[in-house]
Steps between C-alpha positions, in 0.01 A plus 500: 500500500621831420389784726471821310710816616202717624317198668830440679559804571149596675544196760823626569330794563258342753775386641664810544147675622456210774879500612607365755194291535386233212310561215289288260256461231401314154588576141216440297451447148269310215404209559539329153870645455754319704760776476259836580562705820332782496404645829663486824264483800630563855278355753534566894739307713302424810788299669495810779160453533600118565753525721309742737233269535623185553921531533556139602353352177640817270856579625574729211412871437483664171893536502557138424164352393202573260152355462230639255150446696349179323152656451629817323724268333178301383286825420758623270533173310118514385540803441789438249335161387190759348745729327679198347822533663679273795783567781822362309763639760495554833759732684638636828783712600870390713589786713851512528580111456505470137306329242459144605197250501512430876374177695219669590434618142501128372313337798200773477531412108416167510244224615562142557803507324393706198399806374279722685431711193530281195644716217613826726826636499649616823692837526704604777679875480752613714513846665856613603476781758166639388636462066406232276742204481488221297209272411493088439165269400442212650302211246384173639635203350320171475742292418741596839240610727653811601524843282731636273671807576563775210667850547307737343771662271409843327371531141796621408835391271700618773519466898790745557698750289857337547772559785778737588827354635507182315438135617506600841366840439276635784299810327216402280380738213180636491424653188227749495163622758324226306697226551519601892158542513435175390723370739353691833158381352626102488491494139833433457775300666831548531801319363756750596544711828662537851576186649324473814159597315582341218690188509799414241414208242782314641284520871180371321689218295664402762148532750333300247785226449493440894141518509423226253854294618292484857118509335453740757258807355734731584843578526680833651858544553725722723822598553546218747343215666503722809333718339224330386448296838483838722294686232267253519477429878493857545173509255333190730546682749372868381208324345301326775435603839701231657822305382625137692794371313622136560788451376781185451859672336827352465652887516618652833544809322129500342332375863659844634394711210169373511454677833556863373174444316332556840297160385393267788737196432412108618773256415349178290663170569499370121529143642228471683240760302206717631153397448317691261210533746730672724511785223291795439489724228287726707787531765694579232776184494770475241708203430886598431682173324862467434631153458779347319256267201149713477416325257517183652327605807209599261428270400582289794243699697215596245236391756630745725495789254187357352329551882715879515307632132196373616537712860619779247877532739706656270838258446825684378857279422791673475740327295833497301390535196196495329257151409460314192084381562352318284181640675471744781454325783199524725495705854804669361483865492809647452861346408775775541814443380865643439616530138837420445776412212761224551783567747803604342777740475360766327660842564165661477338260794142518724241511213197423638131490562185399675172407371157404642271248333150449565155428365338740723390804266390792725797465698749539237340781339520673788844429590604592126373877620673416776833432353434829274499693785765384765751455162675145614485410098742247325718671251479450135781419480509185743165403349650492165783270645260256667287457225796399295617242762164370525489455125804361401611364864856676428655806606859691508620820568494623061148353506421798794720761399270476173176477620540748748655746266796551672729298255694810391525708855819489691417212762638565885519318828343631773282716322229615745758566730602780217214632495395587809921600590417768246142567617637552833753724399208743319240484781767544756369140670666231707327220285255400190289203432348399202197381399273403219335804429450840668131392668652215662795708672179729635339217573830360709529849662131530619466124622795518664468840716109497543382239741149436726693738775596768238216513284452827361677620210534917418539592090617816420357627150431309241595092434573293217140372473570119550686629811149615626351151386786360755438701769148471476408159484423374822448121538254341732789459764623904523422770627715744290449846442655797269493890600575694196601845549551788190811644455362847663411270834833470633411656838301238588682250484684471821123519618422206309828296613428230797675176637283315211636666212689266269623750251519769353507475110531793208592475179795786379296600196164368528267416167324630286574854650900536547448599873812495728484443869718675711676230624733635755181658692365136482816354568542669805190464666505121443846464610415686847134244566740181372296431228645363136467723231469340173539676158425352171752684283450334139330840328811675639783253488893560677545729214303766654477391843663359836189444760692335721684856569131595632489194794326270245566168595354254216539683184330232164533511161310327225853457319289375158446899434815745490750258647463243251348784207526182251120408510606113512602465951295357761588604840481722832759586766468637886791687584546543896660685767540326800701157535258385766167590209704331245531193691129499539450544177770220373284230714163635374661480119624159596183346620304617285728378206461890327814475303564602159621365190843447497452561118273780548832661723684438176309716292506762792825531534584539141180771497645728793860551353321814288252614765653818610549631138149395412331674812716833433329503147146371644570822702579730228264414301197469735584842637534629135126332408337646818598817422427515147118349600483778766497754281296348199174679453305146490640367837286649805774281769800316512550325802915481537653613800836681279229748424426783799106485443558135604413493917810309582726700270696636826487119707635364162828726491555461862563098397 
């Protein structure tokens, strides 16, 4: 079935209108033409009305669930039955877990085994963050029993307008209003783009090799095994009101990491196994496994697992690597894994991953926003690697110099220790880390300073937005909280300042507007309370300024913009002042396995060696542009802080 552009585009629209609850409704069309849609009908989700009544037999709320009521459902097909026409699709809306057909979706979808509505096609369409977001159909197959799942691709020859920075480019082109209005409508998809929004080809190939090696649904890699383990723990946890984790691991080093999660832990005796009945989903129980033969023990134990799906206790195994199933087994829900190439004595060692495999659909769409936000993503670069070894089996060093595209740049030991020598030297810091991208070294910096003591979080002027998303997404489990102050507020904020204040975080030239923070008024103040000060300096970079000279103490950079400036470099860095906060931040970094590529630090390296002469001309010529806009009849503002209209034209010169 293909679903024309403006029918599409209206339930999107419904979607958008109902955000963040669920929408739904029928597309109609004639009855003796397989292939019409005409109309789209939304009809009232009364799942609200449900749950108020009766909340032990409807759980769910309009922001996860939908039901049309069956008598206006019947009313409307007479109606349509006169005019000649029938209900061909029927659609609701995902807000903010993607386009998937969920377990719910299928079991409220059929009877008995088969189809509910003989001959109706299901669609499901995401809404990202109150914008459209992708849309799949769902068909019911006789032959298999279960439906088949189609992306609903736009009427177009083309998905995405082609890629700056080559293979491992990062900047996607967008060619004209149209094309991005097609786009923010869910018209369009994208090939192309950033990487943590839109993933690399070599991620998906490489997601979809793993995911049918394991004939799991889904696959989702990481930069590490870590990684993926915490990330997901951290989501059980976040995502229910209560979180019990049993748990049987061979690591020492794991068992202690496991209790920075703040997770109640139980050990499991793998010998002599828990009954089922013991279990509740309700309480909130999670099974951890990590054994030496998994797959053994599977099957071994299917029973057991059999009696675990059927409570609904969700069942992770951590393993070495990841499974070869013939089928995915039953009770099962996740299998997390590291990814790995053969030992050997590579000079460029420590490529790695993590992935998490599972049949369960909601869940991984919402840990895929997840992953967008927190930025713990698996280079290109390794993924293109992996997918090779899991292809041909083989692997040496000319095989990843090539596919990484680093073949023809001057190779070095040690070089993250480089790299944040010289990063050190800039910011004037006592020590740099590294990590996969720039949200995941914000993501290291707030996890590791706020806590359930220390709460509260102050932001001074504007944020990179998916900094906001961070510090505003509050599981189940916390109670955090963010005071944002302007620019102009600075007198308040030793007012503000208590024994639960985490942070303080700024950014030195904040976006869209080009505001700069007085950092040494800031500085002070937090200095004198004891509180960190944390500055994201990307938009500014060392060229133009030292916070750390202020009293910053954590200053970040997204080093894919200006240090890298090739538009083909993953990564993030924290540099820091204090040898007692790097430590800290070392064992954080270390647990969490947030490490980057060691071929990502390659391309880095080789990036940063013309920094400071591309900065002095970013300068020049920024400074010339503002000026010449400033004074062009058909400009009403320029927001750049060279310029004395700008309000922080006399805080920028002091820096």
């Amino acid at each position: 079935m293909v679903i024309p552009e403006n029918i599409l585009a209206q339930c999107h629209m419904h979607g958008v209108e109902a955000y963040p609850e669920e929408t739904c409704g029928f597309i109609v069309g004639n009855r003796e033409d397989q292939d019409s849609l005409e109309t789209v009908l939304p009809m009232r989700n009364i799942m609200n009305e449900l749950h108020e009544e009766d909340p032990e037999q409807y759980p769910r709320t309009a922001r996860d669930g939908y039901m049309i009521d069956p008598r206006e459902q019947m009313i409307l097909e007479r109606s349509l039955k006169k005019e000649g026409k029938e209900i061909k699709v029927i659609y609701h809306s995902h807000p903010d877990v993607g386009a998937y057909f969920s377990e719910k979706d299928k079991e409220d979808a059929m009877w008995n085994g088969k189809a509910r509505y003989p001959g109706v096609t299901f669609l499901v369409c995401a809404t990202t963050k109150g914008k459209p977001d992708g849309a799949i159909l769902a068909d019911f197959n006789e032959n298999s029993g279960d439906f088949d799942i189609t992306p609903v691709l736009p009427d177009s020859s083309s998905t995405s307008a082609g890629l700056v920075g080559g293979t491992y480019g990062v900047t996607g082109i967008l060619p004209t209003i149209k094309f991005i209005h097609e786009w923010k409508n869910g018209n369009r998809q994208l090939e192309h783009g950033y990487f943590r929004f839109v993933p690399p080809h070599q991620v998906r190939d490489l997601q979809q090799e793993l995911s049918a090696r394991s004939n799991g649904r889904h696959a989702l890699v990481y930069c590490s095994g870590r990684t993926a383990l915490f990330e997901l723990l951290v989501y059980l946890r976040e995502s229910r009101p209560q979180t019990n984790l049993h748990f049987s691991i061979n690591s020492t080093f794991l068992s202690e990491s496991l209790h920075n999660l703040e997770i109640p832990c139980h050990l499991l005796d793998i010998e002599n196994l828990i009954e089922p009945e013991n279990l509740s989903a309700k309480q909130g129980d999670v099974l951890l496994l990590e054994m030496k033969d998994p797959e053994t023990f599977l099957r071994k134990e299917s029973e057991w697992f059999g009696n675990l799906k059927r409570l609904r206790v969700p069942v992770i195994i951590f393993a070495a690597c990841p499974p070869d199933f013939e089928v995915w087994p039953g009770g099962l829900t996740y299998w997390v894994s590291n990814i790995k190439t053969p030992d050997s004595s590579y000079d460029i060692s420590g490529i790695e991953g993590g992935v998490i495999l599972s049949s369960a659909d909601r869940q991984i769409a919402e840990l895929t926003e997840i992953r967008k936000r927190n930025g713990p993503i698996l280079s290109a670069r390794n993924a293109a690697v992996f997918l090779e070894f899991f292809l041909e089996n083989k692997i040496d060093l000319k095989h990843i110099s090539v596919l990484s595209g680093i073949e023809n740049r001057q190779k070095v030991s040690s070089t993250e220790s480089l790299i944040s020598q010289r990063l050190c030297e800039w910011e004037h810091a006592s020590s740099g880390f590294l990590f996969p991208s720039g949200m995941s070294a914000i993501f290291a910096v707030l996890n590791l300073l706020r806590k359930k003591e220390k709460p509260q979080v102050i932001v001074i002027g504007l944020l990179y937005s998916e900094s906001y998303t961070l510090l505003m997404d509050s599981g189940l489990s916390s109670n955090w909280e963010a005071i944002f102050l302007g620019l102009a507020e600075l007198e308040r904020l030793p007012e503000i300042l208590s024994d639960k204040t985490a942070m303080i975080i700024t950014e030195t030239i904040t976006n869209p507007l080009g505001e700069v923070p007085d950092l040494e008024k800031i500085g002070n103040i937090a200095n004198s309370f004891g509180v960190p000060f944390v500055v994201d300096s990307t938009l500014a970079s060392p060229a133009n300024c030292q916070p750390m000279d202020y009293g910053v103490d954590y200053v970040i950079h997204s080093t894919t913009k200006y240090l890298s400036g090739s538009n083909d470099h993953a990564g993030g860095v924290v540099l820091v002042k204090s040898n007692e906060d790097a430590l800290a931040l070392e064992n954080f970094q270390k647990y969490w396995g947030l490490t980057i590529s060691p071929l990502e630090s390659v391309v880095l390296l080789e990036c940063m060696q013309d920094f400071e002469e591309r900065m002095e001309r970013f300068n020049t010529n920024g400074t010339a542009i503002a000026k010449f806009l400033s004074e062009h009849s058909a400009v009403a503002h320029v927001y750049h802080a060279s310029l004395p209209s700008h309000s922080s034209f006399s805080t920028a010169k002091k820096l």
